[in-house]
BAMI-77105 format. One record per residue (C-alpha): x, y, z; chain. Coordinates in Angstrom, 3 decimals. Layout:
// residues N
+----------+----------+----------+------+
|       xx |       yy |       zz | rogu |
+----------+----------+----------+------+
|        X |        Y |        Z |    A |
...
+----------+----------+----------+------+
***
This chain:
// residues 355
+----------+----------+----------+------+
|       xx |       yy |       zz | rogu |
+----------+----------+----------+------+
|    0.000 |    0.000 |    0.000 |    A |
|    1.419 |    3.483 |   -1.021 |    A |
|    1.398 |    6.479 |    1.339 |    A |
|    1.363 |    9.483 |    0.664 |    A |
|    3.980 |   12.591 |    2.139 |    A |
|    1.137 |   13.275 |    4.311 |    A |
|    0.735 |   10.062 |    6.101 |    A |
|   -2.871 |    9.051 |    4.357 |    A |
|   -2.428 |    5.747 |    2.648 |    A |
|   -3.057 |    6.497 |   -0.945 |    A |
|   -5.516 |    4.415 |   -3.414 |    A |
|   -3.605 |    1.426 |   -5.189 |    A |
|   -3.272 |    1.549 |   -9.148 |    A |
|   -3.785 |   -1.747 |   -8.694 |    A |
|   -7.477 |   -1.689 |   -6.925 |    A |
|   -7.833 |    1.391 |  -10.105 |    A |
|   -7.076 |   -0.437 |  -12.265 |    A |
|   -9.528 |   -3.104 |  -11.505 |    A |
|  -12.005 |   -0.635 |  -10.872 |    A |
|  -11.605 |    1.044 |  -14.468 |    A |
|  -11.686 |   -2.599 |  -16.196 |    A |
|  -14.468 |   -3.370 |  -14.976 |    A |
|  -17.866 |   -2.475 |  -17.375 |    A |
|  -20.840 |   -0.797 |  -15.850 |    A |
|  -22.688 |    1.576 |  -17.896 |    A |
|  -25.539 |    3.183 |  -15.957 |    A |
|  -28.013 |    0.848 |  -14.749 |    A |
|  -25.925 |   -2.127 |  -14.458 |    A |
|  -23.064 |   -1.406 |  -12.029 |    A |
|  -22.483 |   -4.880 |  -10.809 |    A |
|  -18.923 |   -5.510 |  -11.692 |    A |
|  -18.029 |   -2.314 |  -10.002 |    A |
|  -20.709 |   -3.146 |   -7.165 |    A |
|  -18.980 |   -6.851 |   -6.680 |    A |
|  -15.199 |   -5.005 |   -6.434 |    A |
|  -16.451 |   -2.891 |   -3.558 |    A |
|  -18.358 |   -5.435 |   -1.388 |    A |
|  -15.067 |   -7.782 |   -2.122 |    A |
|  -12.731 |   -4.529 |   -0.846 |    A |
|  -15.049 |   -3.425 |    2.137 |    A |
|  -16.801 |   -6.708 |    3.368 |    A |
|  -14.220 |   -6.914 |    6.400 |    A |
|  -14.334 |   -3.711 |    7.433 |    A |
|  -17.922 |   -2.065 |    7.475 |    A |
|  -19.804 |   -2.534 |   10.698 |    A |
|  -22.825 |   -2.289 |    8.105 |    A |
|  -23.537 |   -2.903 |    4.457 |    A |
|  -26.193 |   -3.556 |    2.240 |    A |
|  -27.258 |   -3.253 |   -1.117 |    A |
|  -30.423 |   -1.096 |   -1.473 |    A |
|  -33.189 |   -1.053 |   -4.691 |    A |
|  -31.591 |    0.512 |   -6.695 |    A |
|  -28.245 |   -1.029 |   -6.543 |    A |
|  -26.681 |    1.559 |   -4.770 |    A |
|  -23.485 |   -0.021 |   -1.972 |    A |
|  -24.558 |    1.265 |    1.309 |    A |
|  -21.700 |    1.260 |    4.062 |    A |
|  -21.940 |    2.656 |    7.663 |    A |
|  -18.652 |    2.516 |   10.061 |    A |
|  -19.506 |    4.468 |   13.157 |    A |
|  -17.062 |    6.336 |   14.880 |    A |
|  -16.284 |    6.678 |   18.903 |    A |
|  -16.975 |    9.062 |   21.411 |    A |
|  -19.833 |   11.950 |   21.260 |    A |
|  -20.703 |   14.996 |   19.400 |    A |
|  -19.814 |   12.967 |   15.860 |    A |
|  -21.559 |   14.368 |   12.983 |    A |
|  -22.845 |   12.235 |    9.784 |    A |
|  -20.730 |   12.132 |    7.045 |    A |
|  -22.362 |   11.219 |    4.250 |    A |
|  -19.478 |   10.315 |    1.314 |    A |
|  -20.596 |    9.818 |   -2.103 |    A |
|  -18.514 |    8.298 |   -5.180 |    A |
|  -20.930 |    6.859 |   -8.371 |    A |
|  -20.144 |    3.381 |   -9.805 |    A |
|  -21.454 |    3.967 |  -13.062 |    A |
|  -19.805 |    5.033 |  -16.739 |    A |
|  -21.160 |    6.692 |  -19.640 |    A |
|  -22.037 |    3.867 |  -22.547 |    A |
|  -24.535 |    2.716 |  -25.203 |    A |
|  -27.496 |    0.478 |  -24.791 |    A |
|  -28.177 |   -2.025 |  -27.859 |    A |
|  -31.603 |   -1.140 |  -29.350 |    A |
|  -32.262 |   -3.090 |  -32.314 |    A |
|  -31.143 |   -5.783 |  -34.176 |    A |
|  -30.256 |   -5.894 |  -37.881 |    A |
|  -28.832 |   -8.638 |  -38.599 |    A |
|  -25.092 |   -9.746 |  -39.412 |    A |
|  -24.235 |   -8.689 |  -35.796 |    A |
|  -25.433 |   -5.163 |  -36.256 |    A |
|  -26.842 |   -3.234 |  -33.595 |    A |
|  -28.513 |    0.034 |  -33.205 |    A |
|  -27.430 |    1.801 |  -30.271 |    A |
|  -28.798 |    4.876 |  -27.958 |    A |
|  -26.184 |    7.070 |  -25.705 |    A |
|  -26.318 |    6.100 |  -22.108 |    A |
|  -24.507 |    9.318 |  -20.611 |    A |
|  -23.758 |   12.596 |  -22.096 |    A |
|  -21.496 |   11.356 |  -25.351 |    A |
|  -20.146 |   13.360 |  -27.981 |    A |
|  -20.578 |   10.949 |  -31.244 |    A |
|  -18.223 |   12.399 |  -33.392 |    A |
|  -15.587 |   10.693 |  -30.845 |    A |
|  -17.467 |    7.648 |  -30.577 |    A |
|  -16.974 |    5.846 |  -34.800 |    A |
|  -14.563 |    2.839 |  -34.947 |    A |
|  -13.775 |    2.857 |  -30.999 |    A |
|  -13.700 |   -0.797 |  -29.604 |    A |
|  -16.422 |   -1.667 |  -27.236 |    A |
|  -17.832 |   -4.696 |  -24.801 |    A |
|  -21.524 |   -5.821 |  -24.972 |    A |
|  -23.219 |   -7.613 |  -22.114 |    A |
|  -22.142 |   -9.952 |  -18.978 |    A |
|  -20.287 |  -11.582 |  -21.601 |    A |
|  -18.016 |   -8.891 |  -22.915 |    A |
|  -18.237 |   -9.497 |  -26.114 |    A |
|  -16.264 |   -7.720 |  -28.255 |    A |
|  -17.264 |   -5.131 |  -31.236 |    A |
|  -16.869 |   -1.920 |  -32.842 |    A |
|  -18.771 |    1.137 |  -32.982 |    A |
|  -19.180 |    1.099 |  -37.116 |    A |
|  -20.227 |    4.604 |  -39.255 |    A |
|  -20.270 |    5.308 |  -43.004 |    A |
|  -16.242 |    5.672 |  -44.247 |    A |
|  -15.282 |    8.965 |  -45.110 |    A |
|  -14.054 |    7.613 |  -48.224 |    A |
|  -17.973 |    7.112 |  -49.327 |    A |
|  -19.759 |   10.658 |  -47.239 |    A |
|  -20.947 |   13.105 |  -49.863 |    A |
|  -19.637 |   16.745 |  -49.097 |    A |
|  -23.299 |   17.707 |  -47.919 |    A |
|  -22.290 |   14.780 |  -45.528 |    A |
|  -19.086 |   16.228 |  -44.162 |    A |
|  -21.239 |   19.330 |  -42.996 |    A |
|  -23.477 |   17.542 |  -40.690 |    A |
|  -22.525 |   16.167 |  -37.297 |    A |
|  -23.033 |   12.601 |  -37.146 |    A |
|  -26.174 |   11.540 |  -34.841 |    A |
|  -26.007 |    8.293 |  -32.558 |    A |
|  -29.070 |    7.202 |  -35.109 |    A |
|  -26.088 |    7.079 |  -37.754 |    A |
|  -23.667 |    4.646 |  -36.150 |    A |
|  -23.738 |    0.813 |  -35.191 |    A |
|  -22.497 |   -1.483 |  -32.850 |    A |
|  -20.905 |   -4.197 |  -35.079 |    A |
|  -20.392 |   -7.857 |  -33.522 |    A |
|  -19.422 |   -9.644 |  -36.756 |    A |
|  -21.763 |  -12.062 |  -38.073 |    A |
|  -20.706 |  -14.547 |  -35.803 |    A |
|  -21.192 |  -12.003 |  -32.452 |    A |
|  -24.307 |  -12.477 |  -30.697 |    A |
|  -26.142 |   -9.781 |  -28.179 |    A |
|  -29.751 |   -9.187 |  -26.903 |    A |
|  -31.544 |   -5.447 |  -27.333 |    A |
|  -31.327 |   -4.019 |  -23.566 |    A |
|  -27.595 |   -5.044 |  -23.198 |    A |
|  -25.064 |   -2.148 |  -22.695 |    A |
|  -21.950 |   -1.474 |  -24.064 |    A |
|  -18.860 |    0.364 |  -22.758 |    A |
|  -15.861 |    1.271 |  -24.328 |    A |
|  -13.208 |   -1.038 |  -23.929 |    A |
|  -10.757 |   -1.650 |  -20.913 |    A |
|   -7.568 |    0.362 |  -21.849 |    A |
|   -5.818 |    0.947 |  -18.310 |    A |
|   -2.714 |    2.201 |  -18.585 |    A |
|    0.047 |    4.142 |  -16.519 |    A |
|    1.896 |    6.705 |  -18.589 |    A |
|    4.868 |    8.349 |  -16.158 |    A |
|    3.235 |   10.014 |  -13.957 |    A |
|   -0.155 |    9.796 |  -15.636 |    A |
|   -3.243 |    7.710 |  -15.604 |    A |
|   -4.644 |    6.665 |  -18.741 |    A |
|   -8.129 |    4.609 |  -19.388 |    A |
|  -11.510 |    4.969 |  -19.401 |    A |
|  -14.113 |    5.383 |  -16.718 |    A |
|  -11.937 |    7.418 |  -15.096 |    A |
|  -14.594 |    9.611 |  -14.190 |    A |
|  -15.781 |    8.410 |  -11.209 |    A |
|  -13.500 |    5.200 |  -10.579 |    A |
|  -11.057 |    7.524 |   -9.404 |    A |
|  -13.797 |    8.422 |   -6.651 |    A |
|  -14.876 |    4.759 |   -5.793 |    A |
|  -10.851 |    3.919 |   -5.561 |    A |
|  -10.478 |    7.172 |   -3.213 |    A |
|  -13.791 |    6.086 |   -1.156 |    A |
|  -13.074 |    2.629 |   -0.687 |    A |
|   -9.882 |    3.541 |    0.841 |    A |
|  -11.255 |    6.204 |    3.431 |    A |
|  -13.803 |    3.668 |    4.554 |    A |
|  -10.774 |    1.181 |    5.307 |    A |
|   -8.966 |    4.029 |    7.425 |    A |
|  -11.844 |    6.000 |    8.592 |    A |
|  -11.134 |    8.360 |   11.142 |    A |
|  -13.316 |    8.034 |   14.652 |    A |
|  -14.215 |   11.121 |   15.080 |    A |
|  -17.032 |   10.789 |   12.940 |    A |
|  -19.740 |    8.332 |   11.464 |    A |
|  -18.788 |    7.500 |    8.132 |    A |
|  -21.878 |    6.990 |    5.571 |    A |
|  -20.278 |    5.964 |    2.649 |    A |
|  -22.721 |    5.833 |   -0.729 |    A |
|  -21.485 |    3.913 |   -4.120 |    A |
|  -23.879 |    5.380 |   -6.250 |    A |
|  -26.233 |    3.950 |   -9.634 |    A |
|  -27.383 |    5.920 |  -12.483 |    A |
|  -25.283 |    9.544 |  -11.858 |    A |
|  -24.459 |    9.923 |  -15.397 |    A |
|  -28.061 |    9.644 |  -16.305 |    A |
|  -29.843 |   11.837 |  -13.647 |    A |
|  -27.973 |   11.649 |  -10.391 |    A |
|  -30.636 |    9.305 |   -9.147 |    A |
|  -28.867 |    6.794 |   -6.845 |    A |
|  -27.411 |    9.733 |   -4.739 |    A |
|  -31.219 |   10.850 |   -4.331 |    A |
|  -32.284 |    7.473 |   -2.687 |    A |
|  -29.153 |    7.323 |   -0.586 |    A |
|  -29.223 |   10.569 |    1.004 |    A |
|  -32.946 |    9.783 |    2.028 |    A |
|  -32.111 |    6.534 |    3.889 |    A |
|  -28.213 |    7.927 |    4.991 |    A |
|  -30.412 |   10.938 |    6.508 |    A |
|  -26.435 |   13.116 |    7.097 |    A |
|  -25.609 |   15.892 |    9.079 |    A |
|  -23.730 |   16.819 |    5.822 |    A |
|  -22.351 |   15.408 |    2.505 |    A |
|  -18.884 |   15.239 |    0.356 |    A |
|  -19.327 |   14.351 |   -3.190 |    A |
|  -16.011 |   12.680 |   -4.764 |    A |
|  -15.886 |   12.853 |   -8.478 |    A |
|  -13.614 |   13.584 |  -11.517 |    A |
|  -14.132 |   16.766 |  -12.985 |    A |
|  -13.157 |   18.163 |  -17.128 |    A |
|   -9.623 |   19.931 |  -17.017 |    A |
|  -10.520 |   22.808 |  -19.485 |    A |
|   -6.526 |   23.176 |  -19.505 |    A |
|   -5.282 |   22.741 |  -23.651 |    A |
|   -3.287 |   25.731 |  -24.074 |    A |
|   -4.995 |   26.935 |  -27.258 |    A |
|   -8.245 |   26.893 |  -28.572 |    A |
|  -10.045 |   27.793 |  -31.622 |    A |
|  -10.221 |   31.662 |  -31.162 |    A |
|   -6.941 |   31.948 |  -29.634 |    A |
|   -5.247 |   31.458 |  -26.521 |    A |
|   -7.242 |   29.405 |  -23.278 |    A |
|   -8.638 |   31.982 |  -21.060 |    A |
|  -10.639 |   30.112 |  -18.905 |    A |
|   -8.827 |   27.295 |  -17.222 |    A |
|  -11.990 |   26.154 |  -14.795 |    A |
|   -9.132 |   23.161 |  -13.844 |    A |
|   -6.243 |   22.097 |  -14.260 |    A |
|   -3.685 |   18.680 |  -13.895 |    A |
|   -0.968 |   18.554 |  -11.784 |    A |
|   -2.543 |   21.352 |   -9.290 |    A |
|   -4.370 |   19.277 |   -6.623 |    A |
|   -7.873 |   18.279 |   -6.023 |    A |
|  -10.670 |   20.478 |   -7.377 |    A |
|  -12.898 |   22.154 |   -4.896 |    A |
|  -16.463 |   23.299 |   -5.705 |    A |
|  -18.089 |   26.662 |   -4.923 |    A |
|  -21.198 |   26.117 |   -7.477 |    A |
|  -22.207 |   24.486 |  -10.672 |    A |
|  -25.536 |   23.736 |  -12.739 |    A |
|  -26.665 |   21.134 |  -10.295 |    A |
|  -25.546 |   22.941 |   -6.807 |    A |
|  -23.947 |   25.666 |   -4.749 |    A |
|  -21.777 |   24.480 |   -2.202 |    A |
|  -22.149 |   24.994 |    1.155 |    A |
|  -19.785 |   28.218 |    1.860 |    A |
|  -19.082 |   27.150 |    5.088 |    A |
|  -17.769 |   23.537 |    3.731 |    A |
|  -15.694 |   25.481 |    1.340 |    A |
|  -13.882 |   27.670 |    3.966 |    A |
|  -13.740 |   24.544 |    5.859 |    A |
|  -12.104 |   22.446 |    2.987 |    A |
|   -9.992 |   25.550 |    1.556 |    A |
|   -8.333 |   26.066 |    5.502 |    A |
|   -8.002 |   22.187 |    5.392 |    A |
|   -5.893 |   22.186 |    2.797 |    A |
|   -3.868 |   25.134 |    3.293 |    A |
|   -3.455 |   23.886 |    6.736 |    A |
|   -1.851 |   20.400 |    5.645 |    A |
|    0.137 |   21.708 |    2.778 |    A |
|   -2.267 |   19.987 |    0.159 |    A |
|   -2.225 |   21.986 |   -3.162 |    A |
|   -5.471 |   22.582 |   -4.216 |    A |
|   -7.803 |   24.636 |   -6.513 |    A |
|  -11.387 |   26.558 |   -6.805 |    A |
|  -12.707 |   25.142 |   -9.532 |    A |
|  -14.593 |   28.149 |  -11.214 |    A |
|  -18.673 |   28.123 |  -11.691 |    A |
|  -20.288 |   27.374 |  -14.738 |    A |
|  -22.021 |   24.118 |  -16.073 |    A |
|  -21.934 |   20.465 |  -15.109 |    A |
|  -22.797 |   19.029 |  -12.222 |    A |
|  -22.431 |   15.702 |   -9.610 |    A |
|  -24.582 |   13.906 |   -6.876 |    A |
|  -24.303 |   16.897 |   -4.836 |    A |
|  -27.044 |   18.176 |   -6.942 |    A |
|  -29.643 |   15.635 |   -5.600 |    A |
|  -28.186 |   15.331 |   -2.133 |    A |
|  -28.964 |   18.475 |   -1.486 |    A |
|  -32.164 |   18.347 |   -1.384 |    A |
|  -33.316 |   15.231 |    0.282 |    A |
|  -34.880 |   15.079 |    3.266 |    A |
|  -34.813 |   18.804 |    4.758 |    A |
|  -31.825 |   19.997 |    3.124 |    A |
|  -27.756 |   18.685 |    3.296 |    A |
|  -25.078 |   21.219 |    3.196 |    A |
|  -22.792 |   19.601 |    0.587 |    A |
|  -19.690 |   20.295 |   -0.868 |    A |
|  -17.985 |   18.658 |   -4.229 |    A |
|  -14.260 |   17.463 |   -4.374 |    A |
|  -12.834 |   15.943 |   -7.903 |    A |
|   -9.752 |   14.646 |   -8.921 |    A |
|   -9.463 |   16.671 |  -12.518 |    A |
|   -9.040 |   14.775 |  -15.544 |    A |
|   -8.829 |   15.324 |  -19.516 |    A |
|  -11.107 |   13.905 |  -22.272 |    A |
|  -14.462 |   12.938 |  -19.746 |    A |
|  -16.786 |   10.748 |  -21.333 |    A |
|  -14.869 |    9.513 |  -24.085 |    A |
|  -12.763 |    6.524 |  -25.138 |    A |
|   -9.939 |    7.663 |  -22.890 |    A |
|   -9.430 |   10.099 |  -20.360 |    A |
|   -5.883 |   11.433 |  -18.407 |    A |
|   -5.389 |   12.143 |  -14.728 |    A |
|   -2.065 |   12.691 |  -12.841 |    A |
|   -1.423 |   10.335 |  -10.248 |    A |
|   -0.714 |   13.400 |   -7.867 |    A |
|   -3.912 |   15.121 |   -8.061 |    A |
|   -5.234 |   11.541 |   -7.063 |    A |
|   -3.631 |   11.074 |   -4.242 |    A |
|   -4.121 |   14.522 |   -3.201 |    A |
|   -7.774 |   14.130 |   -3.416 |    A |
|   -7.411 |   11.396 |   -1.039 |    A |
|   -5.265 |   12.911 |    1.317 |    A |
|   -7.443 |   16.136 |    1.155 |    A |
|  -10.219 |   14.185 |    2.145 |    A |
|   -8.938 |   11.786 |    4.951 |    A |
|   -7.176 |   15.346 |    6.615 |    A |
|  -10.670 |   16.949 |    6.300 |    A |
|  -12.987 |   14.139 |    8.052 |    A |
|  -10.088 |   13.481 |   11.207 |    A |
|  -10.355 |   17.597 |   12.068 |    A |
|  -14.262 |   18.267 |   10.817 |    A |
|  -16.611 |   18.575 |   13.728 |    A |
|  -20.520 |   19.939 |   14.779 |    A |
|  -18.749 |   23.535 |   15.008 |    A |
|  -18.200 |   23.645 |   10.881 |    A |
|  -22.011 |   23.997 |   10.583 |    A |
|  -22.587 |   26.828 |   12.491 |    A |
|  -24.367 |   29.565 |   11.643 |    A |
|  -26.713 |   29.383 |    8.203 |    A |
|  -25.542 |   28.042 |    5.110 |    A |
|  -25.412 |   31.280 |    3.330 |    A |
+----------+----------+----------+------+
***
């Protein structure tokens, strides 16, 4: 087990990697589900399994005044469902997840429990008419292609395939966004501080309406919530019109912390308390700045009569495509932001209103 300079153990590539391998487009998360019961089933003093399929894990803390922590990491990926059939091993296919299809022709894929192999097919450029090349290609346009001999039922889903790799000190593969979160989770639930009651929620269905965080929160009930997610690095140097002006993230400069977004505002009193956190432990970190985009902090916070939440990502390159990048660094920081946070939080953070 690695550990970082400041004294957290960090996340294993290893337990990444099997995380990121694993295929579990939204609405079927078991391969990810049956990783974290395997990691967690000796250490939890509760865990369950709930309708929807979300990984429910309590480990209470000692002593008095300890608030709820409710810590939230979704299993699932962005993916394609199969459709229709058309014979010859051709598939329609609809977008599970936002997916940009321009990115998506002639990427290898898996389809079903079985993982069987295929290709995302679309018209060669060789044969598109110049009134073609002006359109964007639509999902309706492209198939999933089996071969004649590949075999797959309409309702399976298909992910991109397992591509893992470590590139110096990079992460390549995809899913990134949010194994990175369910490695970083897992590992805080193993070493949870007792100071607080840890309610850990491995979340369904985030990439398609944050809805497992929604059923969590009700049953979890917290004093408060931390999201852990992977978050787009808007960091390429140049762009279209001219130099990058707006950098809402970038890699290599620590975990991202959240002030708002299009699904949430973050509780300002969570973001002082992260921001001192982290200035106080020598973790680099940044703000990452407000626009669009969102995580399960969205629905957390409001369930049941309100959660103060807050968001912290590990940020990453290329979300929701074939392959994303993360540094290794901003991982572990996330980590070690996170474990320093939950051993000094306590009922005094939430004083005073949330504005």
């Amino acid at each position: 087990m690695a550990t970082s300079r400041r004294g957290a153990a960090a996340p294993s590539l290893t337990l990444l990697r099997r995380l990121c391998t694993a295929v579990a487009v939204s609405g079927d998360e078991g391969e990810v589900r049956k990783i974290v019961m395997q990691e967690l089933k000796d250490t939890a003093s509760d865990i369950k399994v709930d309708a929807l399929g979300n990984v429910l894990v309590t480990r209470k803390g000692r002593g008095g005044r300890r608030l709820r922590v409710m810590l939230d990491a979704h299993m699932d990926e962005v993916g394609f469902m199969l459709v229709a059939e058309n014979g010859d091993g051709l598939y329609e296919l609809t977008a599970i997840g936002k997916l940009d299809a321009r990115g998506i022709a002639g990427k290898p894929v898996l389809v079903g429990h079985k993982h069987t192999p295929g290709v995302v097919g679309a018209k060669a450029i060789h044969l598109m008419s110049a009134e073609d090349l002006k359109r964007p290609i639509s999902a309706e346009a492209l198939r999933i292609d089996l071969g004649p001999s590949g075999k797959a039922s309409v309702g399976d889903r298909a992910s991109f395939a397992p591509n893992f790799r470590r590139a110096g000190p990079s992460i390549m593969s995809k899913a990134l966004d949010d194994r990175l979160g369910v490695s970083i989770l897992i590992e805080l639930i193993k070493r949870a501080p007792a100071n607080v009651d840890v309610q850990a929620a491995f979340t369904v269905q985030e990439e398609i309406g944050m809805r497992g965080a929604q059923v969590a929160a009700h049953h979890f009930k917290p004093d408060l919530a931390i999201v852990i997610d992977a978050t787009p690095a808007n960091d390429l140097p140049m762009q279209r019109e001219g130099e990058n002006s707006f950098y809402n993230s970038k890699l290599g400069l620590g975990p991202v912390i959240y002030v708002s977004n299009q699904s949430a505002i973050d509780d300002p009193r969570l973001v002082r308390f992260f921001t001192e956190t982290a200035t106080k432990a020598r973790i680099p970190f940044q703000v990452r700045q407000p626009g669009g985009g969102g995580t399960d902090a969205g629905a957390i916070q409001r369930t049941v009569a309100g959660v103060p939440v807050i968001s912290v990502s590990v940020p990453h390159r290329y979300p929701h495509t074939a392959m994303s990048i993360s540094r290794i660094e901003d991982w572990h920081n996330t980590h070690a932001l996170l474990y320093a946070a939950l051993r000094r939080i306590t009922p005094d953070v939430l004083r005073g209103a949330g504005g």
